[in-house]
C-alpha positions in Angstrom: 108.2 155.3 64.0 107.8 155.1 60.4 110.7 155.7 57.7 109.8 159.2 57.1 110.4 159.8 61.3 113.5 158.0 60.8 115.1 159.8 58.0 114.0 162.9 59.2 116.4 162.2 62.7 119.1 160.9 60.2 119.1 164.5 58.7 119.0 166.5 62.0 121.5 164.4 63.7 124.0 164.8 60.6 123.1 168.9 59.9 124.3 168.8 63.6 127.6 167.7 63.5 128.4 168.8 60.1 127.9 172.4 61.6 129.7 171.6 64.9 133.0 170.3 64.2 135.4 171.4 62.7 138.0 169.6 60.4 141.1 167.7 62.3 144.3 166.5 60.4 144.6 164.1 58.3 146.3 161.1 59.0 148.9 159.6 55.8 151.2 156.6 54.7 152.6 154.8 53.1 152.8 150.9 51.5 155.5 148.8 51.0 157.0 145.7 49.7 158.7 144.6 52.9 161.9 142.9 51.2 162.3 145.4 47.9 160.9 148.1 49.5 158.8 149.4 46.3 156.4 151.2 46.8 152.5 149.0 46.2 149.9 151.2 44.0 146.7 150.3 44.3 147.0 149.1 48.2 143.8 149.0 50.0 143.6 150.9 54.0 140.6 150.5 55.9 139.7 151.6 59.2 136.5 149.0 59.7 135.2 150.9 62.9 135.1 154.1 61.1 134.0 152.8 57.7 136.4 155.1 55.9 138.9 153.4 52.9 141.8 154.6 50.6 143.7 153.6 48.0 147.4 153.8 47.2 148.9 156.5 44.7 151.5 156.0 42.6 154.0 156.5 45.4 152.2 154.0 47.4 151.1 156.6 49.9 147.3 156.9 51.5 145.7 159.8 53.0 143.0 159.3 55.4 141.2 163.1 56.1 139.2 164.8 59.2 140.5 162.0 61.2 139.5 162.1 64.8 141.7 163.9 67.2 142.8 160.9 69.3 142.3 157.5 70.0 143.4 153.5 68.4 142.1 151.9 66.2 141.8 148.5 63.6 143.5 149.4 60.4 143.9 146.9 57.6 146.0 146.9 55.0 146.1 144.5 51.7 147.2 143.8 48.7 147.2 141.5 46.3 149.9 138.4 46.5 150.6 139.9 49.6 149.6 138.4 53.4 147.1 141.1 55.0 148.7 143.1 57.7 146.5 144.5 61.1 147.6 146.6 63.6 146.3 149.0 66.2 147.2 152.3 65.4 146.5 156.2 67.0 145.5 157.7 63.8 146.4 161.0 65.5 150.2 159.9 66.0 153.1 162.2 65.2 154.4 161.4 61.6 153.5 159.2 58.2 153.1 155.6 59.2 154.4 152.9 57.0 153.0 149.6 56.3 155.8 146.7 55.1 153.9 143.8 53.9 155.3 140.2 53.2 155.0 138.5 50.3 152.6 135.4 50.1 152.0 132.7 47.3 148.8 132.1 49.4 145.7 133.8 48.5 144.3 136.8 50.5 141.5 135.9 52.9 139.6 138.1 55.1 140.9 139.0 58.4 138.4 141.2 60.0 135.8 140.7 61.5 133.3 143.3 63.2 130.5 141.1 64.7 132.2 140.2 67.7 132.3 143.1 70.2 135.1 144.3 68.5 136.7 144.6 65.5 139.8 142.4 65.4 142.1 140.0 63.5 140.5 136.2 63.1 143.3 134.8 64.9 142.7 136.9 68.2 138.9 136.3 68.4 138.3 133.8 70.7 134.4 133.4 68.8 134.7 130.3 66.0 134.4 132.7 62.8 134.4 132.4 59.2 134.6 134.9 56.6 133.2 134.7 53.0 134.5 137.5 50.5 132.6 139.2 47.6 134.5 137.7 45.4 133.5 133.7 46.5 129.7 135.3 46.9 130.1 136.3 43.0 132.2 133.6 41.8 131.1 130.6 43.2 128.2 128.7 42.3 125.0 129.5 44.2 121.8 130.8 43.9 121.4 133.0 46.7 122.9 134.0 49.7 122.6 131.3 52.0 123.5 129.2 49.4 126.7 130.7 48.8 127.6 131.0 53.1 126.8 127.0 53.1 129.6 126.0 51.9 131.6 127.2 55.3 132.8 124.0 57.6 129.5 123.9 60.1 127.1 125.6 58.3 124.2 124.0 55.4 120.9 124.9 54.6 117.4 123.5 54.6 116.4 124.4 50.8 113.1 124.5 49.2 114.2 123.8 45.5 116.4 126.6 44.0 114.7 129.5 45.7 114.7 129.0 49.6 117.5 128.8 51.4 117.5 128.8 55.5 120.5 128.7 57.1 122.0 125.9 59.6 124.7 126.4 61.9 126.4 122.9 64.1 122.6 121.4 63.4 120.6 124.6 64.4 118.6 126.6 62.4 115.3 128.4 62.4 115.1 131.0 65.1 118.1 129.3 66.5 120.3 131.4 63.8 120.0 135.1 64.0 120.9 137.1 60.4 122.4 140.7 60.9 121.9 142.8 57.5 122.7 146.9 57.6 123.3 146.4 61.7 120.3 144.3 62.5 118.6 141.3 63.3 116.4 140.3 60.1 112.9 139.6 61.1 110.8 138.2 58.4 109.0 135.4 60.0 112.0 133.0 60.1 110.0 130.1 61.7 108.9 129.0 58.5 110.1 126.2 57.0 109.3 128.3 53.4 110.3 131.1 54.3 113.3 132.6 52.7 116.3 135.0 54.0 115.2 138.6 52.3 118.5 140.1 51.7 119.8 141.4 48.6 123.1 138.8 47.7 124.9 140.8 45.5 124.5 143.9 48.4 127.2 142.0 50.4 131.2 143.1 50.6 131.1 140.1 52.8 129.6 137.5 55.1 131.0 136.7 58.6 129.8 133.8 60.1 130.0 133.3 64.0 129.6 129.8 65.2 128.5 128.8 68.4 126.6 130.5 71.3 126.2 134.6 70.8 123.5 135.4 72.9 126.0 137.5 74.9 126.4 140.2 72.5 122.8 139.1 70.7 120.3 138.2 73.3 117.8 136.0 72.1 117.9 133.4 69.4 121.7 133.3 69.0 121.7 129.5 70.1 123.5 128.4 66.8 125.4 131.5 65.9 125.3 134.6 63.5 125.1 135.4 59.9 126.4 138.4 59.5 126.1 140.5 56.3 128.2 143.5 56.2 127.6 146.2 54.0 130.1 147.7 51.6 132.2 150.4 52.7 131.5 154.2 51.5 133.8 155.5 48.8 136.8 157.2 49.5 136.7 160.7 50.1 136.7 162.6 46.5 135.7 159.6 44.2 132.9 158.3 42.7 132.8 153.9 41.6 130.3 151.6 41.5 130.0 148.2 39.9 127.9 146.3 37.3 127.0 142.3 37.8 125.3 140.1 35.9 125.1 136.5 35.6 123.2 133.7 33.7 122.3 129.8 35.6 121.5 127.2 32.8 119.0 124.7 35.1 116.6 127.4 35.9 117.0 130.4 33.2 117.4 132.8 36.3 119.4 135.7 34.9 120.7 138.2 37.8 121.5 141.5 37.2 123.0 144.5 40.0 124.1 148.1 39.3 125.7 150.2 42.3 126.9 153.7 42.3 128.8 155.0 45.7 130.5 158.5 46.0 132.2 160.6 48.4 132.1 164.2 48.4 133.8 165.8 51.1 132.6 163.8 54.1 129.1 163.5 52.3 129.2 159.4 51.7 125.9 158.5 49.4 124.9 154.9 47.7 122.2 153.4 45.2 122.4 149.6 44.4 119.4 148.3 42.2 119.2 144.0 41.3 116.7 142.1 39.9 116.6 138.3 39.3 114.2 136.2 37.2 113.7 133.0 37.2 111.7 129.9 35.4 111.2 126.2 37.1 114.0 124.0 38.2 115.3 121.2 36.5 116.8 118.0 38.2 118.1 115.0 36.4 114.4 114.0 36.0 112.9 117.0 34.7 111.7 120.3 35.6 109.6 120.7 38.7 106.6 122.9 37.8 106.1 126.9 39.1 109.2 126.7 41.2 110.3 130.1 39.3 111.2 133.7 40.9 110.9 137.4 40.5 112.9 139.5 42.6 113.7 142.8 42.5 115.7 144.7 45.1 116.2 148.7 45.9 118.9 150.2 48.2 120.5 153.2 49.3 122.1 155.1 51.6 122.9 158.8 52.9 124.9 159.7 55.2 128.7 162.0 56.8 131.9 160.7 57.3 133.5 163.3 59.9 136.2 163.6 62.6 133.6 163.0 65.1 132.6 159.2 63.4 130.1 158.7 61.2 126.5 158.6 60.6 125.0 156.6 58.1 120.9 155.7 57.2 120.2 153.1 54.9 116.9 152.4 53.4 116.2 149.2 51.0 113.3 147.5 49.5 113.4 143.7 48.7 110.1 142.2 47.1 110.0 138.3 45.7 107.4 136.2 44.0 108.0 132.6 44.8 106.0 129.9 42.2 104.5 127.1 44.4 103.7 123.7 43.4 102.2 120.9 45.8 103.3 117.5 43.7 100.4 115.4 42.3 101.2 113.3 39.4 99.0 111.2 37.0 99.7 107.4 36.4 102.6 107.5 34.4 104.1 109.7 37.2 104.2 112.6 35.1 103.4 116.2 37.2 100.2 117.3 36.4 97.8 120.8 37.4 94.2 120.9 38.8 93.1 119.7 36.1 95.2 116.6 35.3 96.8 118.0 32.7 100.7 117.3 32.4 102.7 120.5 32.1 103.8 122.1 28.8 107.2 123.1 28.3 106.1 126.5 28.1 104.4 126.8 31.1 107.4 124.9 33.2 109.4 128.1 31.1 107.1 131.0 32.2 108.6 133.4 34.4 105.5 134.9 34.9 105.4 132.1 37.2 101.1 130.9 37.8 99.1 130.4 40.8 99.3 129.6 44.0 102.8 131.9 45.0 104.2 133.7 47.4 104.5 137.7 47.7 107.2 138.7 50.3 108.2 141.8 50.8 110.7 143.6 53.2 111.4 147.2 53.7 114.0 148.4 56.1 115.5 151.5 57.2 118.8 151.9 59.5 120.6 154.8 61.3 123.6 153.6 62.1 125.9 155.6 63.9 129.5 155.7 65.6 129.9 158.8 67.6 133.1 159.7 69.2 132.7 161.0 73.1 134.9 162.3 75.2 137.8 159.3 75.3 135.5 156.8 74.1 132.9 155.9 71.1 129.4 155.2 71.9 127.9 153.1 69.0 124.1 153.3 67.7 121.7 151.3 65.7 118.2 152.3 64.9 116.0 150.1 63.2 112.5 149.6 61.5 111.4 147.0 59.3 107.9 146.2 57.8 107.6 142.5 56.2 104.4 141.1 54.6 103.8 137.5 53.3 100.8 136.9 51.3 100.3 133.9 50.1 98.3 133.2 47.0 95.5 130.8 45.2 94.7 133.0 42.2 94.8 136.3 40.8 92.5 139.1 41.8 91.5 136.8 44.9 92.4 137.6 48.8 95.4 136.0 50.1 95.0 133.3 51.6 97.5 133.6 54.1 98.7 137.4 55.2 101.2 138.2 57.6 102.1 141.9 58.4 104.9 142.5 60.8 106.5 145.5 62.0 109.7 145.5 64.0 111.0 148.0 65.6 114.9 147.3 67.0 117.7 149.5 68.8 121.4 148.6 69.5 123.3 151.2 71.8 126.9 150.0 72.5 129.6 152.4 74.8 132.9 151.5 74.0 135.7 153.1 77.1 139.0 153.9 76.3 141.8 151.0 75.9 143.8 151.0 78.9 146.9 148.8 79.2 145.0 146.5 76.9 141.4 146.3 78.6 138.7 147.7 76.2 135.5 147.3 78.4 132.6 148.1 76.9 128.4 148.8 78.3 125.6 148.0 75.9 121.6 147.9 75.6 119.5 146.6 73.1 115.6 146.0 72.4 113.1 145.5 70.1 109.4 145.8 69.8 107.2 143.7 67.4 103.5 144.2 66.0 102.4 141.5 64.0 99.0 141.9 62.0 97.6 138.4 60.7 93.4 139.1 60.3 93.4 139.8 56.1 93.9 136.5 54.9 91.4 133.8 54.3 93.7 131.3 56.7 95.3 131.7 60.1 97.8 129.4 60.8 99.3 132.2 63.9 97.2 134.5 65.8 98.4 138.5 66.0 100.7 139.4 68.6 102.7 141.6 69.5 106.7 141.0 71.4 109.0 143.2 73.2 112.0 142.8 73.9 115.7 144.5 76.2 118.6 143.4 76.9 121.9 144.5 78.7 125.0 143.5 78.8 128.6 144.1 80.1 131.7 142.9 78.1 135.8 143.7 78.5 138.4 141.9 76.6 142.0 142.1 77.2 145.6 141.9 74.9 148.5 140.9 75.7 151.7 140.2 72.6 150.1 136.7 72.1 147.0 136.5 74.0 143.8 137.9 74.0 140.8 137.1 77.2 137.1 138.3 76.9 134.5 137.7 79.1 130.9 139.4 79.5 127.1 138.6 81.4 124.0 139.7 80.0 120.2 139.7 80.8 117.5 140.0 78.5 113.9 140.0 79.1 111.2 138.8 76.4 107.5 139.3 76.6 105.0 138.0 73.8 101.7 138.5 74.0 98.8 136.9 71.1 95.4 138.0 70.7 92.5 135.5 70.7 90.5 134.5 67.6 87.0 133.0 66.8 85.6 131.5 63.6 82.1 132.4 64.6 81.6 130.7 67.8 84.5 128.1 67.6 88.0 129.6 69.4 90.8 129.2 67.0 93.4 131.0 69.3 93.2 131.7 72.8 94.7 135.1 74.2 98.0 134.4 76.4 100.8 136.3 77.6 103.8 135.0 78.7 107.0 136.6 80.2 110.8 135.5 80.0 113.6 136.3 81.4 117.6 134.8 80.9 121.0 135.3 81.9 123.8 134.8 79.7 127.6 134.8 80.3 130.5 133.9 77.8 134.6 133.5 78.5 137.2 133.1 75.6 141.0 133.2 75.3 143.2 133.0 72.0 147.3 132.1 72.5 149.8 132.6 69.4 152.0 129.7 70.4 154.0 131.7 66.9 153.3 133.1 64.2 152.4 130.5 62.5 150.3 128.1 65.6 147.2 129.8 67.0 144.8 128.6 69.8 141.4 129.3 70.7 138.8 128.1 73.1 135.2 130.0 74.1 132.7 128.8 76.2 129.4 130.6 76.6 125.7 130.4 77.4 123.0 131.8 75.1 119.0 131.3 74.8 115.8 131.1 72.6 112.3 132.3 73.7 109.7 130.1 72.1 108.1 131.6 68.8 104.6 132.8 68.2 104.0 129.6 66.1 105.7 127.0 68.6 103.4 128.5 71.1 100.2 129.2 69.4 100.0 127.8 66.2 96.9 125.9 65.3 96.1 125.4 61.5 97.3 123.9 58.3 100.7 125.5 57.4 100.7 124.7 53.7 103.6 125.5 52.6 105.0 122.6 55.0 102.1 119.6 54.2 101.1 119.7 57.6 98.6 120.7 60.6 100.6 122.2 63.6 99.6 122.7 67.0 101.6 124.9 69.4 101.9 124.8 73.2 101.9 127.5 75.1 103.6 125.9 78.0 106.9 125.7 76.5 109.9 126.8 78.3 112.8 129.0 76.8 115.8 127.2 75.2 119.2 127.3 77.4 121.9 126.2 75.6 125.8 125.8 77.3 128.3 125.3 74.5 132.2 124.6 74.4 134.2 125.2 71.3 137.8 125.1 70.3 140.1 125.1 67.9 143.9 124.4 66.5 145.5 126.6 63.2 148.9 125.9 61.8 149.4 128.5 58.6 152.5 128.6 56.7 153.6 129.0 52.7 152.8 125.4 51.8 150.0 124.8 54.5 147.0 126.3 56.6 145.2 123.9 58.8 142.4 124.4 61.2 140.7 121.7 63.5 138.5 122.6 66.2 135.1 120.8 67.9 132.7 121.6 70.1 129.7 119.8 72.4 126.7 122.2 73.0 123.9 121.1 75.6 120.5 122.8 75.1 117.8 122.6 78.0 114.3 122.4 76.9 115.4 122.0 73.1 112.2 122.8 71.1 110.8 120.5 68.1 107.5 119.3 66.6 106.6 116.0 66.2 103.8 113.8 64.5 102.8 111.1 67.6 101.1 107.7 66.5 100.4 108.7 63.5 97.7 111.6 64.1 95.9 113.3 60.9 93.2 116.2 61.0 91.0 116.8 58.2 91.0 120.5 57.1 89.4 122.0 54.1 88.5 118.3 51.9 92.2 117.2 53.0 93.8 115.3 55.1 97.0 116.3 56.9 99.3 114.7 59.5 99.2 116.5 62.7 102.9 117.7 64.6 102.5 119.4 67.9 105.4 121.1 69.6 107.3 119.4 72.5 110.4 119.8 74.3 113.3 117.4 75.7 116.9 117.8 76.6 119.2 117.0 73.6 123.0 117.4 73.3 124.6 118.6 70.0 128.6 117.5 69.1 130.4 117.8 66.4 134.2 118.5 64.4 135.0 121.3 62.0 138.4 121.2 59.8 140.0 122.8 56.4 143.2 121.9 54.8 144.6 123.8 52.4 147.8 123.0 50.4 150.0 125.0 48.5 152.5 122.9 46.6 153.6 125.8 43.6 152.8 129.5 43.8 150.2 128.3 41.5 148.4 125.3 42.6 145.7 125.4 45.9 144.3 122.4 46.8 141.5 122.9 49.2 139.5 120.7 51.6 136.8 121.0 54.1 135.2 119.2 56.7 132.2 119.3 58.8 130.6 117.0 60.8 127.2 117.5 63.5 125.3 114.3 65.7 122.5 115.8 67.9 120.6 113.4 70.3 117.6 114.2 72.1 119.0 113.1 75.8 115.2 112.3 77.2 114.2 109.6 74.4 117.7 108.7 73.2 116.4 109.0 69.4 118.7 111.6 67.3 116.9 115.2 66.8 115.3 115.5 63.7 116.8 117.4 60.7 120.6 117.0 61.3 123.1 118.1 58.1 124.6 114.8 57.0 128.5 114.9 57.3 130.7 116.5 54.1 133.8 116.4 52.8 134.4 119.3 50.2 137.7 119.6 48.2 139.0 121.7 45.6 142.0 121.6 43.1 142.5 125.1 41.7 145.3 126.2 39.4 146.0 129.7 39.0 148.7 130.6 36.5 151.4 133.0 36.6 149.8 135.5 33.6 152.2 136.5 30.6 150.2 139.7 30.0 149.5 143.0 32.1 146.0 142.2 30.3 144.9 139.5 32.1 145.4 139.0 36.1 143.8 136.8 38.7 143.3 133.8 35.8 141.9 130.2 37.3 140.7 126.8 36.4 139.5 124.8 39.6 137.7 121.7 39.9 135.8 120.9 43.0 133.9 117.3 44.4 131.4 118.0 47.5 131.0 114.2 49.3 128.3 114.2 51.4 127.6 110.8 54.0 125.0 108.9 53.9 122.3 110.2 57.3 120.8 107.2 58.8 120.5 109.4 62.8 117.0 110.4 61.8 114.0 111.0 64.0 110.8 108.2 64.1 109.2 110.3 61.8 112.4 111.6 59.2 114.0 109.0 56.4 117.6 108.6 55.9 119.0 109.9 53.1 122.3 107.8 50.7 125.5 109.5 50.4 126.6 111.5 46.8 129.2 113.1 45.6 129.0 116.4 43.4 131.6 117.2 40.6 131.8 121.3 40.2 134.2 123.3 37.6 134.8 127.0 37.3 137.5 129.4 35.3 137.5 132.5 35.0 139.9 135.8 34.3 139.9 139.2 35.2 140.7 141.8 32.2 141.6 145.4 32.4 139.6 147.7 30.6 141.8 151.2 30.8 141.7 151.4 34.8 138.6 149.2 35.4 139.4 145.7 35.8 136.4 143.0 34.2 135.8 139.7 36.0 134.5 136.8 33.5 134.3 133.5 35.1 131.9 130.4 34.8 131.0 127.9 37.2 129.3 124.4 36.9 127.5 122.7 40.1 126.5 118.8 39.8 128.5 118.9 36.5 127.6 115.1 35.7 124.1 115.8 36.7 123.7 113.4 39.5 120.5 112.3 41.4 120.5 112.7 44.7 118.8 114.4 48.0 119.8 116.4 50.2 119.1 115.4 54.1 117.9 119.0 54.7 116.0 119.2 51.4 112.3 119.6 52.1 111.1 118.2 48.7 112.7 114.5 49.9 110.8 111.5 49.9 108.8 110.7 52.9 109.8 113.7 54.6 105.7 113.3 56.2 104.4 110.2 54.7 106.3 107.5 53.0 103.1 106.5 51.7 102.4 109.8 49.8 104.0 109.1 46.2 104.1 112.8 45.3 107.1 113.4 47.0 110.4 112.3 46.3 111.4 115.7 44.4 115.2 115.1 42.8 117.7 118.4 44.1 118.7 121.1 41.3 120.4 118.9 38.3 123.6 120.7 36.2 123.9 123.8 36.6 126.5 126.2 34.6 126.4 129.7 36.3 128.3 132.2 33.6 128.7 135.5 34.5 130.2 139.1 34.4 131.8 141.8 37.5 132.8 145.2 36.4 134.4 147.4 38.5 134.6 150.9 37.8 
């Protein structure tokens, strides 16, 4: 199925209802102050499961239109100043409805969230879940996506200077961490320890992030948890807005820019988002580190209706990056230096042309997303293709080295019954197929294969005033199958096919002791079918330093996890605490043993082979956050992960150090109509010192990170302009990261090259027009 196939069904399927139904009635409002009883202008409704918005008119009423005939739904309602109100609501009920909400000196958060069966309030999912808004993706200092979700209690990153980001969930990462973008899992060859995350960060409304096991709703590969990147919601019916970003980062030179336009018209929702990001070498307190630069450029849009019968939506999007790679070597003064010997000029370590070798990745993705109202239910739908390819690069006009061509082929179906008495029960299926093409480059590190994939599961959750109980089971069914390879008469991969199969089950319950103490607990199973390069590998993967040898023997990852957690929110205070043990069978992880080495091209390269133990993960999550004034929010953050590998008692390798982030941030009261949402904050990130390493890891000191950022938002007629700035390792410290992959002796201590300083200072200043 290629993307022409796929738009071509979009069309059909949306000519079909657009012609069969007809429009229903409209369902209206109204917005209030709940003790003055003014009316709010400028309130935002949403119905998430129907992705339809409004806004408030001048009498604080909304008018949804063509809304379905009958049935209950999520609506939200917020404002700002105000605490976000949910309810469950029969959009086809007799009468306006009115929304009363409370004032609040604390600010808004996000209380949605949509990636755990169903769409509900934070407080009455029983799944551990965080939510990052648009405004902390644009705001805050990061330079990417991942970067910017990192900063969520649980959650890091393994980094490749300034331009690779992976994410890490309670100490898992890899394949262990599935990413949803546009409705699907992202598949772009995330066993790589290079290997990026290629999603568009300014394409985000918002990020939810689900900790913990998820395999139930999932399937495979949801050991750690989700990253889950929701798309921006169509324009209201009858308007047309976009928005303009743009931003510029001292320590590298990367400048950012995105443009989006969105309209409605009539039903007939339509968006086009363009970005583009350049980038020159990172600098850290020592200098820069050569061709670590970036190009990307990203394309996105989508077509699609917005009727009483759902809506049906296809997205399309093109992401393409060019990634400078540099493998240390340094002359006697311990200056870097290229083939040649030569140090680096400061133009070259400046040139955003970036040189030789790199890396050209490019994803391209098309989604039919659908949600179709049926007879007293909703049947949900999710049709997806993708086509990634990774070249990597000596020098121009030459073959890649290294190419990697996948296609992935995915479907989601989801039936959602009718609520009765507070059970919503729901029946889903879901599968993928994968092709993967590796014969055009000079190198094979993994052979071709191909994967398929189905699962099915069965979930029901019930409500009560203060409780809420979900439970589900779920079976999934993975087969992978690689092709063999020779290099003349010497085998470089063998042909296998292996088969496997998993059950996985998940309870949770949330209580509201009040409305201000809320309780949650979830306890679940999920698993991990070994990857085509834990399995088959056999080659020098260069973007690691390293020769890796798979084993096609391994087992699937089971994992049985227990999580739970503690709020307590009020005006002056919100506090969270939770923890959670997680025991994975079979726990997958490479390995250099006595010291091995393989000689491969002139070179010499340790030697890690893939083995498997028993290992038991643990760990405590916590935020506090203060409100002394309306206008003073101290913030503070917590995280903390030990992972032992139960059959050799060492700790598993590549464990988050623990970290304390806090933040002071004044927000004034403004004096002018002018100028709204105005801030000054200042932020210190500790992270401890990590001496629980593996035989072959080193431990890494403990640091501290001073940040800074203001910022203002000005009106401009109706269209409100965000400036801000934001400084990360203001007093340019030294220091590494435990998860960085330039640290020293990350594969031999004796190797003097590496050692590589994270990003120095780094003043982010930048612009968000709304319009």
């Amino acid at each position: 199925m290629k993307l022409k196939s796929i738009g071509c069904i979009a069309v059909l399927v949306m000519l079909i209802h657009y012609i069969s139904f007809a429009a229903l009635p409209n369902y209206s409002g109204k917005v209030t102050d709940a003790n003055t009883k003014d009316a709010l202008i400028g309130a935002t409704v949403t119905i998430p499961d129907l992705r339809i918005s409004v806004s408030t008119d001048v009498n604080g009423e909304f008018t949804f239109k063509n809304v379905p005939v009958k049935g209950k739904f999520l609506v939200q309602v917020s404002y700002v100043g105000y605490k976000t109100l949910t309810a469950q609501v029969d959009v086809a009920g007799i009468g306006p409805a009115d929304f009363a909400l409370q004032p609040t000196t604390i600010e808004a958060h996000e209380v949605v969230v949509t990636g755990s069966g169903f769409s509900s309030d934070t407080r009455r999912t029983s799944a551990s879940v965080s939510v990052v808004s648009k405004a902390d993706l644009i705001t805050r200092p990061s330079s990417n996506l991942i970067d910017a979700v990192a900063k969520v209690p649980g959650v890091s990153q393994i980094t490749t200077g300034n331009g690779i980001s992976k994410p890490v969930i309670r100490g898992l990462s890899y394949n262990r961490v599935v990413t949803m973008a546009g409705g699907v899992k992202q598949e772009g060859q995330q066993w790589g320890d290079e290997h990026g995350i290629e999603i568009d960060q300014f394409g985000a409304e918002k990020v939810e992030v689900l900790r913990g096991a998820s395999s139930l709703l999932y399937g495979s590969d949801a050991l750690g948890g989700v990253i889950n990147v929701i798309d921006p919601l169509p324009a209201p019916e009858g308007t047309l807005k976009g928005e303009f970003i743009t931003n510029y980062s001292t320590n590298n030179g990367q400048s950012a820019s995105s443009l989006m336009l969105s309209g409605n018209n009539n039903g007939f929702v339509y968006r086009a988002r363009g970005t583009y990001k350049n980038a020159y070498s990172f600098k850290t307190p020592d200098g820069y580190f050569p061709n670590s630069g970036l190009n990307e450029t990203d394309l996105s849009g989508q077509i699609g209706l917005n009727k009483s019968w759902g809506f049906a939506h296809l997205d399309v999007s093109s992401f393409r990056t060019k990634l400078g790679f540099y493998e240390p070597a340094t002359n006697a003064s311990g200056e870097f230096v290229d083939d040649n010997g030569d140090t680096f000029s400061d133009s070259q370590l400046k040139d955003r042309s970036l040189a030789y070798p790199m890396q050209d990745i490019r994803h391209y993705k098309a989604v039919l997303s659908s949600n179709l109202l049926l007879g007293s239910g909703s049947l949900k739908s999710t049709i997806g293709y993708q086509h990634n390819q990774r070249r990597e690069l000596s020098e121009p006009a030459a073959d890649p080295e290294l190419f990697l061509d996948l296609n992935t082929y995915s479907y989601d179906v989801k039936y959602y019954f009718k609520e009765k008495n507070g059970w919503e029960p729901l029946l889903g299926t879901s599968g993928q197929f994968q092709r993967s093409d590796n014969t055009r480059g000079e190198e094979a590190l993994i052979p071709s294969y191909q994967a398929d994939s189905f699962g099915a599961l069965f979930y029901i959750k019930k409500s009560w005033t203060t409780n809420t109980f979900n439970t589900g089971i779920r079976v999934d069914t993975r087969k992978i199958t690689g092709r063999g390879l020779n290099d003349g008469a010497t085998p470089v991969f063998t042909s296998f096919d292996n088969s496997f199969t998993n059950l996985s089950g998940a309870l949770g319950f949330t209580h509201e002791f009040s409305e201000k103490v809320g309780f949650k607990v979830n306890a679940g199973t999920a698993f991990r079918a070994p990857n085509i390069a834990e399995l088959s590998s056999n080659g020098v993967h260069e973007g690691a330093f390293r020769y890796e040898i798979g084993n096609q023997d391994l087992k699937p990852e089971r994992s049985y996890q227990l999580d739970a957690s503690l709020s307590y929110d009020t005006e002056p205070l919100n506090l969270s605490f939770g923890g959670f043990v997680n025991y994975v069978n079979d726990f997958i992880f490479y390995r250099n043993t006595n010291g091995e080495t393989i000689v491969s091209g002139g070179d010499v390269y340790p030697v890690f082979r893939f083995l498997q133990d028993n290992a038991f993960f643990r760990g405590l999550e916590a935020s506090l956050t203060l409100h002394p004034s309306k206008s003073i929010h101290f913030e503070n953050t917590f995280g903390y992960t030990v992972a032992t590998n139960k059959t050799t008692g060492n700790p598993v390798p590549f464990i988050p150090a623990a970290s304390l982030r806090n933040e002071l941030r004044f927000e004034p009261a403004s004096a002018s109509k002018k100028f709204t949402k105005t801030y000054l904050s200042v932020g210190l990130d500790n992270y401890f010192k990590q001496t629980r390493v593996d035989d072959f890891e080193t431990t890494t000191s403990g640091y501290s990170l001073v940040s800074a950022g203001l910022g203002t938002t000005v009106k401009l007629g109706k269209n409100p302009l965000t400036l801000y700035a934001s400084a990360r390792n203001l007093l340019d410290k030294k220091y590494y990261d435990h998860l960085s992959r330039f640290k020293p002796g990350r594969l031999d201590e004796t190797d003097p090259s590496f050692g590589i300083y994270n990003p120095g200072r780094n003043v982010t200043m930048g612009v968000y027009l709304s319009f």
